[in-house]
Predicted model as a PDB file, atoms N, CA, C, CB and O in Angstrom, pLDDT in the B-factor column:
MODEL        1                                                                  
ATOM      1  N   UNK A   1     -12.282  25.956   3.018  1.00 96.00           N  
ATOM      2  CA  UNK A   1     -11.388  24.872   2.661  1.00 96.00           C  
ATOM      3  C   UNK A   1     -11.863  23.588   3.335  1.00 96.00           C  
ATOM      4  CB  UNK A   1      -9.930  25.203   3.063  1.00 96.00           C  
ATOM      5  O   UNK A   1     -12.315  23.569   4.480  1.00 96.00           O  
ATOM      6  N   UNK A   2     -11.745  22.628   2.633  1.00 97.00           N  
ATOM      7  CA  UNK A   2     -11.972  21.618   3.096  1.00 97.00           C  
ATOM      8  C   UNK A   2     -10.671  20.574   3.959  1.00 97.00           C  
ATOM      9  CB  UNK A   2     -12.579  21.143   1.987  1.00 97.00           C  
ATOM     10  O   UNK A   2      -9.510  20.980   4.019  1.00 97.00           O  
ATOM     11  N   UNK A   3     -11.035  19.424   4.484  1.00 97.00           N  
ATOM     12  CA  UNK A   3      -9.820  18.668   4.679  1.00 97.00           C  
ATOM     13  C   UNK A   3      -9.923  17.699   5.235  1.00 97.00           C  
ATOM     14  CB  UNK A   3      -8.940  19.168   5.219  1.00 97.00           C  
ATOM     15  O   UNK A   3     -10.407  17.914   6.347  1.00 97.00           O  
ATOM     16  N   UNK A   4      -9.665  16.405   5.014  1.00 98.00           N  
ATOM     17  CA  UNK A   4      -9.881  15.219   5.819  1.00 98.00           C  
ATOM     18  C   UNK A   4      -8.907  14.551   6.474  1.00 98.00           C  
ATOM     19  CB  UNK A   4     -10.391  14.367   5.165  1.00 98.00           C  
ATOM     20  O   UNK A   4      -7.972  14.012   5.882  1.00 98.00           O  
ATOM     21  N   UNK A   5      -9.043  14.542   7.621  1.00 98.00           N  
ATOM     22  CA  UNK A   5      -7.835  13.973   8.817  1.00 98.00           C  
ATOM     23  C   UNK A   5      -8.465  12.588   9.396  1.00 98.00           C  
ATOM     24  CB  UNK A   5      -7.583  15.246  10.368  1.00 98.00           C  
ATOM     25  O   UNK A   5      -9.605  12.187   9.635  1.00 98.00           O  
ATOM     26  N   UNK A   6      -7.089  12.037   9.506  1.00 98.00           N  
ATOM     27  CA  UNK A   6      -7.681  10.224   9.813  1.00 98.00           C  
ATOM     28  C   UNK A   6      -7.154  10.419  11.487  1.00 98.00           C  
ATOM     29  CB  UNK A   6      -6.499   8.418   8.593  1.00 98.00           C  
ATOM     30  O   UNK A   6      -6.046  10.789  11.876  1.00 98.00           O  
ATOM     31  N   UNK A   7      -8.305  10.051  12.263  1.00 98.00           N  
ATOM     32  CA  UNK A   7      -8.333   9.935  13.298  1.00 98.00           C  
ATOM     33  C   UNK A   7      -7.895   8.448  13.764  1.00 98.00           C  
ATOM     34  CB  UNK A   7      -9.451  10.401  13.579  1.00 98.00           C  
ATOM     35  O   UNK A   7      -8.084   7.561  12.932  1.00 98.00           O  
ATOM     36  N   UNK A   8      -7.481   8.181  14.678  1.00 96.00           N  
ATOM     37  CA  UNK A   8      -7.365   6.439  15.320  1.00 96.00           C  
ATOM     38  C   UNK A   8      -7.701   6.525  16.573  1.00 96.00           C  
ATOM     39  CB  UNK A   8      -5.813   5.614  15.343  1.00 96.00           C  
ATOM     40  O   UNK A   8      -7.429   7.427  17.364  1.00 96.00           O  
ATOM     41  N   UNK A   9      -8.511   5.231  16.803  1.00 96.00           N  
ATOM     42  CA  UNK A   9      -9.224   5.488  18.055  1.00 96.00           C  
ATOM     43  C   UNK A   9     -10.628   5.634  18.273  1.00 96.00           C  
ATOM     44  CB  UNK A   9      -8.796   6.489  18.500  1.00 96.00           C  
ATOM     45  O   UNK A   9     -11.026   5.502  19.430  1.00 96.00           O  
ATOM     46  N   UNK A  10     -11.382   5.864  17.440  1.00 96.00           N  
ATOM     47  CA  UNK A  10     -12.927   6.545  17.383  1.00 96.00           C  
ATOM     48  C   UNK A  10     -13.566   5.014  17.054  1.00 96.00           C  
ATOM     49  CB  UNK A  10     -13.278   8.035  15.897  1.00 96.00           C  
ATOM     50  O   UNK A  10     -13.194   4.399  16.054  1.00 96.00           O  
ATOM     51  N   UNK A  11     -14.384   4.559  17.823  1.00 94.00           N  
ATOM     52  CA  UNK A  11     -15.207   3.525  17.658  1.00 94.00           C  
ATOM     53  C   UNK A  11     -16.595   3.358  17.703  1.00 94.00           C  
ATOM     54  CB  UNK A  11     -14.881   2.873  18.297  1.00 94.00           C  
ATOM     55  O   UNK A  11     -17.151   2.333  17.308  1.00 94.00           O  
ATOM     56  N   UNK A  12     -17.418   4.737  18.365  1.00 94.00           N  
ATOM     57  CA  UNK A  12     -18.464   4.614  18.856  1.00 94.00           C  
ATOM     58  C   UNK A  12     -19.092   5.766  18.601  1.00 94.00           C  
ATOM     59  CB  UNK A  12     -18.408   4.256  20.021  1.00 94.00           C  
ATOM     60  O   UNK A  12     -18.306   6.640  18.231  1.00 94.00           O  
ATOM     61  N   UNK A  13     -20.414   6.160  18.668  1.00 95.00           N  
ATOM     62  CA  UNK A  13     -21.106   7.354  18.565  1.00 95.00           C  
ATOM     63  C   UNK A  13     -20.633   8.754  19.851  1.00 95.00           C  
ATOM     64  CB  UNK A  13     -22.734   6.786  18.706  1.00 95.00           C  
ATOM     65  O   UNK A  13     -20.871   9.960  19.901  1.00 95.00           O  
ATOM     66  N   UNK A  14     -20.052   8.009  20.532  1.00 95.00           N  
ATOM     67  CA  UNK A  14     -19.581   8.923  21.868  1.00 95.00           C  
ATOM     68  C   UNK A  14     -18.340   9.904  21.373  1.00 95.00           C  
ATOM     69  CB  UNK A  14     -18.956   7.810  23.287  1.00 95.00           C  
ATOM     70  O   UNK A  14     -18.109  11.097  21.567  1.00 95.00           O  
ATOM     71  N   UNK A  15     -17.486   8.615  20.476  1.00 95.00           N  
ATOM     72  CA  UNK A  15     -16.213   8.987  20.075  1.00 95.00           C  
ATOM     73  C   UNK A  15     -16.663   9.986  18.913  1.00 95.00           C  
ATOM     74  CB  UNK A  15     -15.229   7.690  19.637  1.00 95.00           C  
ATOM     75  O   UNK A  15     -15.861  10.912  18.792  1.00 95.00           O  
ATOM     76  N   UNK A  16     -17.693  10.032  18.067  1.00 97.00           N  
ATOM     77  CA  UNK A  16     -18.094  10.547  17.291  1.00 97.00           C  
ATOM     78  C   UNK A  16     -18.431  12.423  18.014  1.00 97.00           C  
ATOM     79  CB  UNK A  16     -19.205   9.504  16.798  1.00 97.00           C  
ATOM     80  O   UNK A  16     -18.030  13.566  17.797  1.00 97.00           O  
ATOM     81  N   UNK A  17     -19.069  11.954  18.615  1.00 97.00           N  
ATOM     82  CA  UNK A  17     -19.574  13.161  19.295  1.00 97.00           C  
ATOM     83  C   UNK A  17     -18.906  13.783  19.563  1.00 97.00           C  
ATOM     84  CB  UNK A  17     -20.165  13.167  20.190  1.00 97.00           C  
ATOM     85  O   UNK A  17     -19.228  14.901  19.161  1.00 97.00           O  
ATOM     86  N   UNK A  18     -17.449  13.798  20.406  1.00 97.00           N  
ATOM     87  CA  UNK A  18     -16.333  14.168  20.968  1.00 97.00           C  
ATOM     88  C   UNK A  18     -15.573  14.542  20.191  1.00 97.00           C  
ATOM     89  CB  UNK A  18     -15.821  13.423  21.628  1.00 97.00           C  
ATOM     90  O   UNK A  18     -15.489  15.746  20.431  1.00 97.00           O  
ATOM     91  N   UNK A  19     -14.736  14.246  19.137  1.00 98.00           N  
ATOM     92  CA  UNK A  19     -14.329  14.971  17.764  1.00 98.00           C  
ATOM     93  C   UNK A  19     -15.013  15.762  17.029  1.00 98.00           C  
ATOM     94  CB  UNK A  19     -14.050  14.233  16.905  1.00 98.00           C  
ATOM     95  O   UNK A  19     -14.430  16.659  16.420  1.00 98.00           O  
ATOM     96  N   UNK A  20     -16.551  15.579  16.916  1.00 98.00           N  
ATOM     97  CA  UNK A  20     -17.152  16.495  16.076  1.00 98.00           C  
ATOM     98  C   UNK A  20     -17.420  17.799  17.051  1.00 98.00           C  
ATOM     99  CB  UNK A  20     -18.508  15.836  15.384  1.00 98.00           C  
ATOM    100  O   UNK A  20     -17.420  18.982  16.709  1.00 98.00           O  
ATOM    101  N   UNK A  21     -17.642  17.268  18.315  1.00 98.00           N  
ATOM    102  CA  UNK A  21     -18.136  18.703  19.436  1.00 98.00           C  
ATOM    103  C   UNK A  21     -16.699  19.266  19.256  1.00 98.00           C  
ATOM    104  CB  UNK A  21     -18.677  18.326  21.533  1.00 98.00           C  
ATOM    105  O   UNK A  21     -16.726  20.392  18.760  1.00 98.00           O  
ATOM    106  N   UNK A  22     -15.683  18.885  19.470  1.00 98.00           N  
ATOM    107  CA  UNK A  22     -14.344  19.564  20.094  1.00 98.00           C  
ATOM    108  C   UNK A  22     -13.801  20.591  18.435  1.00 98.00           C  
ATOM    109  CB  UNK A  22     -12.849  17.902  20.758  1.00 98.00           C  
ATOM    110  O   UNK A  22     -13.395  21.752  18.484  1.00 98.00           O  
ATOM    111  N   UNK A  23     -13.935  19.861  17.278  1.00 98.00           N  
ATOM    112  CA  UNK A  23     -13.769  20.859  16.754  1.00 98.00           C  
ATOM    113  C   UNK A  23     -14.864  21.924  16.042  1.00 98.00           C  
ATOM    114  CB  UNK A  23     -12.993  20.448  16.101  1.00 98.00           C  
ATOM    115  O   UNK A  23     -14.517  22.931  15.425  1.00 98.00           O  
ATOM    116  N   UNK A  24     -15.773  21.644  16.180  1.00 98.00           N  
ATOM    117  CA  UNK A  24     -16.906  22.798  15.827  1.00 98.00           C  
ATOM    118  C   UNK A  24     -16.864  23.889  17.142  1.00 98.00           C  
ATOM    119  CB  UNK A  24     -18.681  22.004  15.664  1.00 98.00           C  
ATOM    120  O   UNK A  24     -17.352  25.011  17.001  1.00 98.00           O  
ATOM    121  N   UNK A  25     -16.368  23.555  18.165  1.00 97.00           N  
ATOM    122  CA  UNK A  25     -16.075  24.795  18.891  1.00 97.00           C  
ATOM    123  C   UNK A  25     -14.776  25.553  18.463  1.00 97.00           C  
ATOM    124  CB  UNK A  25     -15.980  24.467  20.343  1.00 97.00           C  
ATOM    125  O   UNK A  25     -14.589  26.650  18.989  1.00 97.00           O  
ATOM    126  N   UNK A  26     -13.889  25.102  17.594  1.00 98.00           N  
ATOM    127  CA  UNK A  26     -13.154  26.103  17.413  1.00 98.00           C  
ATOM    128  C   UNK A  26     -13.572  27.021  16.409  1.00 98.00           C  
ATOM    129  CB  UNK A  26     -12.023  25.702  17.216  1.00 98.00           C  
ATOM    130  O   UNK A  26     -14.410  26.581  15.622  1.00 98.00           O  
ATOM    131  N   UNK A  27     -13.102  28.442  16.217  1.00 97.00           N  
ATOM    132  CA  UNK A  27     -14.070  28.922  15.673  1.00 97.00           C  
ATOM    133  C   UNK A  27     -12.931  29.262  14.604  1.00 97.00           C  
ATOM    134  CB  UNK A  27     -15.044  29.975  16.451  1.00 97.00           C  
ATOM    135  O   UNK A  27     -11.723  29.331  14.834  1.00 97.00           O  
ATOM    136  N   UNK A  28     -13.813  29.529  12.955  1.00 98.00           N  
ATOM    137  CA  UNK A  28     -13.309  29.107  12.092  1.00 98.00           C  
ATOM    138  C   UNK A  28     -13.821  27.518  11.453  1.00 98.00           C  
ATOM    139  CB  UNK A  28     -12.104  29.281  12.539  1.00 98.00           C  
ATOM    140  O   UNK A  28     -13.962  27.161  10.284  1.00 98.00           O  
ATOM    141  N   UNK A  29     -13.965  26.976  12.383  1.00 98.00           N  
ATOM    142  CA  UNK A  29     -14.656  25.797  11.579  1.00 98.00           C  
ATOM    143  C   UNK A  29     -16.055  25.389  11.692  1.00 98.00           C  
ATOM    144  CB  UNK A  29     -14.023  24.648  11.858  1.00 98.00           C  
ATOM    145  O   UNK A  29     -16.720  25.155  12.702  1.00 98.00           O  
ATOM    146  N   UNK A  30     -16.447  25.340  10.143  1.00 98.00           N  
ATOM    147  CA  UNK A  30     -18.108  26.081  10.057  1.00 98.00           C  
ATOM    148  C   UNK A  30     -18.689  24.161   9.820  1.00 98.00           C  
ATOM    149  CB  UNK A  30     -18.540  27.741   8.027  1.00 98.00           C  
ATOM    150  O   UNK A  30     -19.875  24.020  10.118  1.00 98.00           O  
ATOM    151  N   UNK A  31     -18.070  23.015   9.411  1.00 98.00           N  
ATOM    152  CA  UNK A  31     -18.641  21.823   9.685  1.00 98.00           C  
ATOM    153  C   UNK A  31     -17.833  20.843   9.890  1.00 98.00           C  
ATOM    154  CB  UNK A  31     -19.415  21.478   8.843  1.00 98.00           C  
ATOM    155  O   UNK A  31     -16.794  21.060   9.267  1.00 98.00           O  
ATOM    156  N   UNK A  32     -17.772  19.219  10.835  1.00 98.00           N  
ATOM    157  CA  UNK A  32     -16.884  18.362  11.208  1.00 98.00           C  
ATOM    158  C   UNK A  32     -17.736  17.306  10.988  1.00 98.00           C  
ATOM    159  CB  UNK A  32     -16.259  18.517  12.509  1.00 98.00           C  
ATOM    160  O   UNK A  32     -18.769  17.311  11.657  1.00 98.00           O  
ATOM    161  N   UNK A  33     -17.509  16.144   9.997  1.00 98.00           N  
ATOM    162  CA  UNK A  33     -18.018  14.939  10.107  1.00 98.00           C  
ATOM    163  C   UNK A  33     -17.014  13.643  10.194  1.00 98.00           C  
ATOM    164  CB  UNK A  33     -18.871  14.866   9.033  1.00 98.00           C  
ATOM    165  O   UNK A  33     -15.937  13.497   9.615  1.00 98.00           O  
ATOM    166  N   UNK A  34     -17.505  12.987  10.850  1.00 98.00           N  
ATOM    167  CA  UNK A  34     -16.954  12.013  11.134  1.00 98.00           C  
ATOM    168  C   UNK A  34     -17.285  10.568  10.581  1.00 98.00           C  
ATOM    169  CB  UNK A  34     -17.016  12.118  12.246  1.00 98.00           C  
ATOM    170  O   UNK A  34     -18.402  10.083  10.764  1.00 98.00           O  
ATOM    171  N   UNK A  35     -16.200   9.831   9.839  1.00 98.00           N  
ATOM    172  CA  UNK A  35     -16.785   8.843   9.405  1.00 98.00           C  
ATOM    173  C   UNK A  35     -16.119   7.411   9.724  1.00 98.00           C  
ATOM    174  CB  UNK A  35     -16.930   9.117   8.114  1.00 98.00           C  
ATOM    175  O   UNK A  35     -15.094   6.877   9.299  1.00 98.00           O  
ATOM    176  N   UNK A  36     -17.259   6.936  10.782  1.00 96.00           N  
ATOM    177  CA  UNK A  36     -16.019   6.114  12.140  1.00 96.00           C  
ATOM    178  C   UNK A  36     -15.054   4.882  11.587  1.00 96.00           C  
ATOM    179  CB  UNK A  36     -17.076   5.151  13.638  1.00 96.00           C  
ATOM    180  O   UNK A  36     -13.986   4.434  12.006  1.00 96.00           O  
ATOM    181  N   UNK A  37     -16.342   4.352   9.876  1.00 95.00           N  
ATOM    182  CA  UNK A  37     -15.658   3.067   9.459  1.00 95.00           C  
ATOM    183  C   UNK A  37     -14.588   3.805   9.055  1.00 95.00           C  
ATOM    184  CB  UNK A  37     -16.329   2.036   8.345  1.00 95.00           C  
ATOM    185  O   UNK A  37     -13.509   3.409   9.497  1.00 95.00           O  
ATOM    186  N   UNK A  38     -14.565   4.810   8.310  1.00 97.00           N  
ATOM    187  CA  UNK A  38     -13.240   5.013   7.821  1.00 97.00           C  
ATOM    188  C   UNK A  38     -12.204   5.416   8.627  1.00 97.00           C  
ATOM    189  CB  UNK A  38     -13.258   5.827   6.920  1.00 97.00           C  
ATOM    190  O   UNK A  38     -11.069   5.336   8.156  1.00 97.00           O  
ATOM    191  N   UNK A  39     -12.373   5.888   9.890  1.00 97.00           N  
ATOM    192  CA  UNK A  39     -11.537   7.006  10.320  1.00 97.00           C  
ATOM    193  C   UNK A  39     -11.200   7.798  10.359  1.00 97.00           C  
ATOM    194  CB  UNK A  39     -11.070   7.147  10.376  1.00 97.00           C  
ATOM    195  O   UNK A  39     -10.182   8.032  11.010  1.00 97.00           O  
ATOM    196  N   UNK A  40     -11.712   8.510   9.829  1.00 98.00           N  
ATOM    197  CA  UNK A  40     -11.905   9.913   8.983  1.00 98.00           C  
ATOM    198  C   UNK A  40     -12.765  11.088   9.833  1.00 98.00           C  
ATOM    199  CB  UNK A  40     -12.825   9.555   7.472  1.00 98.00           C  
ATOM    200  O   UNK A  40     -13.794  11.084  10.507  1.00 98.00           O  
ATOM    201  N   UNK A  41     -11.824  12.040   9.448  1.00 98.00           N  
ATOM    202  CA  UNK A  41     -13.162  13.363   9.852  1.00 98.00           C  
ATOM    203  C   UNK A  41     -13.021  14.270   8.760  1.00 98.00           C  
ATOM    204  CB  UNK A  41     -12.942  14.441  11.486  1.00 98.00           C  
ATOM    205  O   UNK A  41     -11.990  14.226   8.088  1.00 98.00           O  
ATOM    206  N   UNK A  42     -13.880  15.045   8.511  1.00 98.00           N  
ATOM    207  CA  UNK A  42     -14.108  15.681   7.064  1.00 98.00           C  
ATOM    208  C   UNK A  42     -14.326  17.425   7.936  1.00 98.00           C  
ATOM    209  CB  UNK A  42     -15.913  14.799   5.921  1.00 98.00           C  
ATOM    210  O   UNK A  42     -15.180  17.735   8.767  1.00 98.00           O  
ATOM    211  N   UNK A  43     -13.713  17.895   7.614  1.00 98.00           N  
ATOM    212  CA  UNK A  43     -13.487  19.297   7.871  1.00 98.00           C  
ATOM    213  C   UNK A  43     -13.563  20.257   7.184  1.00 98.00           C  
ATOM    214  CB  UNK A  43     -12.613  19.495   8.198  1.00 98.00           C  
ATOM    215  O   UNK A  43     -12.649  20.511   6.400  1.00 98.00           O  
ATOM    216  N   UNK A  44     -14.561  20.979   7.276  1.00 98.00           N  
ATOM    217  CA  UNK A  44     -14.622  22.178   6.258  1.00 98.00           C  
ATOM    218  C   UNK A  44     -14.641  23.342   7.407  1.00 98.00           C  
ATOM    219  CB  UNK A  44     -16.140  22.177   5.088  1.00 98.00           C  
ATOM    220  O   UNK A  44     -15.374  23.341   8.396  1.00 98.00           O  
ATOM    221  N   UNK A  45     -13.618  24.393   7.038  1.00 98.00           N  
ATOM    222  CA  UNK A  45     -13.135  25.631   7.778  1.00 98.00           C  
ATOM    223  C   UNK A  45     -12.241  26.846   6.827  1.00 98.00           C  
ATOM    224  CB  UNK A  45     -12.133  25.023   9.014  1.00 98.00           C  
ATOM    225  O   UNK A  45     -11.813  26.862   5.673  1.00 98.00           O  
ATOM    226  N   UNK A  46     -12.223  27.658   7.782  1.00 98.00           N  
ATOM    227  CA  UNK A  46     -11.931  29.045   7.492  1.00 98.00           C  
ATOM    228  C   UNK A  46     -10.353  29.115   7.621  1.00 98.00           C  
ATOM    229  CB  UNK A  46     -12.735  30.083   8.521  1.00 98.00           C  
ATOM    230  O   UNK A  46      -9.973  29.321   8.773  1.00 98.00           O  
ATOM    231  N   UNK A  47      -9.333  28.980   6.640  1.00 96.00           N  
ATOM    232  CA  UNK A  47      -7.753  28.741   6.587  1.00 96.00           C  
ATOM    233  C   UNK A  47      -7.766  30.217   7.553  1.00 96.00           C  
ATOM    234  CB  UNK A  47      -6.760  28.696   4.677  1.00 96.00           C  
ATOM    235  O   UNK A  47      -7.505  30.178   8.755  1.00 96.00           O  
ATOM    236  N   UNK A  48      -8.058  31.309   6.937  1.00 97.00           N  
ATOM    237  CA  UNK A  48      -7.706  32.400   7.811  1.00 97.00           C  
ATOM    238  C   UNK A  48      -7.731  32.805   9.455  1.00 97.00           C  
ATOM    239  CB  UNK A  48      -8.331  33.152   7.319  1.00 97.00           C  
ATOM    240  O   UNK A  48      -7.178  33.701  10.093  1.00 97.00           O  
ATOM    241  N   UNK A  49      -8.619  31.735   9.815  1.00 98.00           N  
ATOM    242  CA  UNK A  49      -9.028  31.686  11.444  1.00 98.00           C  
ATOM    243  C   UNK A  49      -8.609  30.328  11.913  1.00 98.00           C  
ATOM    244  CB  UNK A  49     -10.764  31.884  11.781  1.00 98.00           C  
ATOM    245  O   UNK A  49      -8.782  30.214  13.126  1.00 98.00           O  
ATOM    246  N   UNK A  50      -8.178  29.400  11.413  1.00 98.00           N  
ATOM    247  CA  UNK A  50      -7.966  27.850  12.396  1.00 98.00           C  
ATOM    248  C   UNK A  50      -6.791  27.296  11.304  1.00 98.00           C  
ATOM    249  CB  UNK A  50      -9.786  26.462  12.552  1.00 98.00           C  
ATOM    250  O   UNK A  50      -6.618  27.666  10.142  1.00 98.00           O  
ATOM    251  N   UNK A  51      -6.482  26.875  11.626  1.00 96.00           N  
ATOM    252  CA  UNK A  51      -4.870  25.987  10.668  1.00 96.00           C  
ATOM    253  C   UNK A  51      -5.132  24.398  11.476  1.00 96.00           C  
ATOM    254  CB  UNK A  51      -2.507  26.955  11.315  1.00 96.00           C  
ATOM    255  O   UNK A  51      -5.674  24.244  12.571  1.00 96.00           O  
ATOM    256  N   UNK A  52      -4.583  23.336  10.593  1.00 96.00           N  
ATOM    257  CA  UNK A  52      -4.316  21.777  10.753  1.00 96.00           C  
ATOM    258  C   UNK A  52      -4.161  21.938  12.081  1.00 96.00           C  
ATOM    259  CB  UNK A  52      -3.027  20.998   9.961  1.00 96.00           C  
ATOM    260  O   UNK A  52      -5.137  21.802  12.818  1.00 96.00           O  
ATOM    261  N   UNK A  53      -2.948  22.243  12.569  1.00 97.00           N  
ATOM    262  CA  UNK A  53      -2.730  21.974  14.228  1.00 97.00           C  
ATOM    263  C   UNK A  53      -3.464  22.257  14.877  1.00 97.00           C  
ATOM    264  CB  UNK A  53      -1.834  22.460  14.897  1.00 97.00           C  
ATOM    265  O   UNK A  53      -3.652  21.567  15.879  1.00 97.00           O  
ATOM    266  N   UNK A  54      -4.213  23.362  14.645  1.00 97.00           N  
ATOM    267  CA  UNK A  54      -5.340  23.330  16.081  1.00 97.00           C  
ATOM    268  C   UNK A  54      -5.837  22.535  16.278  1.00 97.00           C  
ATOM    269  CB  UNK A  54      -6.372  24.029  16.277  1.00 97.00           C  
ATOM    270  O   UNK A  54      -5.707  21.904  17.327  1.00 97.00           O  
ATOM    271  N   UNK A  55      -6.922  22.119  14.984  1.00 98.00           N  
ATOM    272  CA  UNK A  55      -7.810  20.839  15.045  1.00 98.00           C  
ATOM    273  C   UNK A  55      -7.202  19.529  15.708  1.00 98.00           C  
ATOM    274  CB  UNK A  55      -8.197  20.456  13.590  1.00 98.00           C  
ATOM    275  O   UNK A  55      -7.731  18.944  16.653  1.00 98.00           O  
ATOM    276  N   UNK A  56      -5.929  19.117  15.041  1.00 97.00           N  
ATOM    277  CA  UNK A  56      -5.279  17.944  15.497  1.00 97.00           C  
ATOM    278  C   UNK A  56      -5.116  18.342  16.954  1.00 97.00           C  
ATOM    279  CB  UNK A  56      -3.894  17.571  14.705  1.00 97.00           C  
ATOM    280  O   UNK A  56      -5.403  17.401  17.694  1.00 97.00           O  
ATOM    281  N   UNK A  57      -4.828  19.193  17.451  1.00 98.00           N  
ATOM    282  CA  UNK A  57      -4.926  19.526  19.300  1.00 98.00           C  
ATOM    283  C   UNK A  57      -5.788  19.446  19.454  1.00 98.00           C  
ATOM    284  CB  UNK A  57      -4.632  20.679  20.094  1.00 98.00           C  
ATOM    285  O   UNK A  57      -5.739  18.486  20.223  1.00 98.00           O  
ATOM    286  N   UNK A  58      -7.171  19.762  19.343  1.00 98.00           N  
ATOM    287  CA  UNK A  58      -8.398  19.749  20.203  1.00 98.00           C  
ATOM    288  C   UNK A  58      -9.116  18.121  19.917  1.00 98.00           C  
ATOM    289  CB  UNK A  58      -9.526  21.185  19.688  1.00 98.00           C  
ATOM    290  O   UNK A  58      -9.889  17.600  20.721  1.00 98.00           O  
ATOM    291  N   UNK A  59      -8.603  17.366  18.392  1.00 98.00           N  
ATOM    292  CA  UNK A  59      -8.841  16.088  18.397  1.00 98.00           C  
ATOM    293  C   UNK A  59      -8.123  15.333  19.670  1.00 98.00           C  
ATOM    294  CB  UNK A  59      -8.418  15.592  17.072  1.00 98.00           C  
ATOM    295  O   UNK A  59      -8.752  14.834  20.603  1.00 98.00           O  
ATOM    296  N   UNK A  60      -6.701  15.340  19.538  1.00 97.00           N  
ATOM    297  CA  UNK A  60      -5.658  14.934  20.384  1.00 97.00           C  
ATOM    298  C   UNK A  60      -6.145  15.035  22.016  1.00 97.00           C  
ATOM    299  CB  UNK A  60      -4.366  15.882  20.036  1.00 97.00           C  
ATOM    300  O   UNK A  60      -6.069  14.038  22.735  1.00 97.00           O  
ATOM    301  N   UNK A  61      -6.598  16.199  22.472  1.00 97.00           N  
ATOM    302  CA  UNK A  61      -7.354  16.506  23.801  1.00 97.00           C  
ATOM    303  C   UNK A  61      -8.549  15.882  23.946  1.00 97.00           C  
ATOM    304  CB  UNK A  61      -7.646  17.880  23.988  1.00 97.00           C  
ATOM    305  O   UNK A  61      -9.084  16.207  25.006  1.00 97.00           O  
ATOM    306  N   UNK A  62      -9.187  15.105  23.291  1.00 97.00           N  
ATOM    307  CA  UNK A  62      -9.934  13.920  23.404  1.00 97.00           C  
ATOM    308  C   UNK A  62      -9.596  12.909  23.631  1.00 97.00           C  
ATOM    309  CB  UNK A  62     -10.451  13.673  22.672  1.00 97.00           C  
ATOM    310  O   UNK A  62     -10.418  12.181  24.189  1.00 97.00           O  
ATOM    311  N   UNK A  63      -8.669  12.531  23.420  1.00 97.00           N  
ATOM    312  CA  UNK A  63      -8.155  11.271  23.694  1.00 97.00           C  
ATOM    313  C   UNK A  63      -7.623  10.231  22.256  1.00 97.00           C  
ATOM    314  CB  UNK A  63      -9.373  10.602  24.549  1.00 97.00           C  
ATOM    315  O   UNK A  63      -7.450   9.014  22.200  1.00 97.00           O  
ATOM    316  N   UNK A  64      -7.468  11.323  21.179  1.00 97.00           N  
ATOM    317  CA  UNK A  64      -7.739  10.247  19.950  1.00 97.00           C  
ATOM    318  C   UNK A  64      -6.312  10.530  19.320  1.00 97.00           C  
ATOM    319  CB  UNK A  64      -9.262  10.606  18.743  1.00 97.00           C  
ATOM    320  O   UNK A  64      -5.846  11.596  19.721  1.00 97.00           O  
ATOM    321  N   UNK A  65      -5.536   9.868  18.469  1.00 96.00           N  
ATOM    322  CA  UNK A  65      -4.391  10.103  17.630  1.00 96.00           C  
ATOM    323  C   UNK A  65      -4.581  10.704  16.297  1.00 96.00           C  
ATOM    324  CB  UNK A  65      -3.750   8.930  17.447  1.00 96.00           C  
ATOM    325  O   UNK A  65      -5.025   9.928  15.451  1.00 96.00           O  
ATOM    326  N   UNK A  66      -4.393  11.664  15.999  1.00 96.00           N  
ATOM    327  CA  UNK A  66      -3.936  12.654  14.319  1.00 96.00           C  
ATOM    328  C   UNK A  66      -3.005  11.508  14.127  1.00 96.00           C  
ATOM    329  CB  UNK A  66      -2.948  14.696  14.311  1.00 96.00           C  
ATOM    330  O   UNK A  66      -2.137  11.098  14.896  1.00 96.00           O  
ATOM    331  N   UNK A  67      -3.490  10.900  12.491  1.00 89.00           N  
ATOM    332  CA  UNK A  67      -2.626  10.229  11.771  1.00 89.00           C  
ATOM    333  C   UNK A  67      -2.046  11.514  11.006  1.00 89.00           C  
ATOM    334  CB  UNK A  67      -3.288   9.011  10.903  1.00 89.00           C  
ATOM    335  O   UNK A  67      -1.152  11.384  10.170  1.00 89.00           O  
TER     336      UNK A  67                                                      
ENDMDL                                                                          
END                                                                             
């Protein structure tokens, strides 16, 4: 499944790094891109192993806001 969540907050390749590292360690999610003009992260994962909230927690534990 796919899914795109608007992040706020992400400005930089660091910020990039940090959303894309934090959720490719959860497992269940097999790719995370980030697209900083937009705000956006593009999520493709496994519904049966990870659900919305996790991701938005391990985004959130970065320091960034789940729109």
């Amino acid at each position: 499944m796919k899914k795109t969540l608007n992040v706020q907050g992400m400005s930089c390749g660091h910020c990039k790094m940090s959303v894309e590292g934090a959720l490719n360690k959860l497992d269940g999610v097999s790719s995370a891109e980030v697209n900083l003009e937009a705000g956006t992260v593009d999520v493709t994962f496994d519904e049966a192993k990870v659900d919305v909230d996790a991701m938005k927690e391990a985004i959130e534990e970065q320091g960034y806001d789940v729109a």
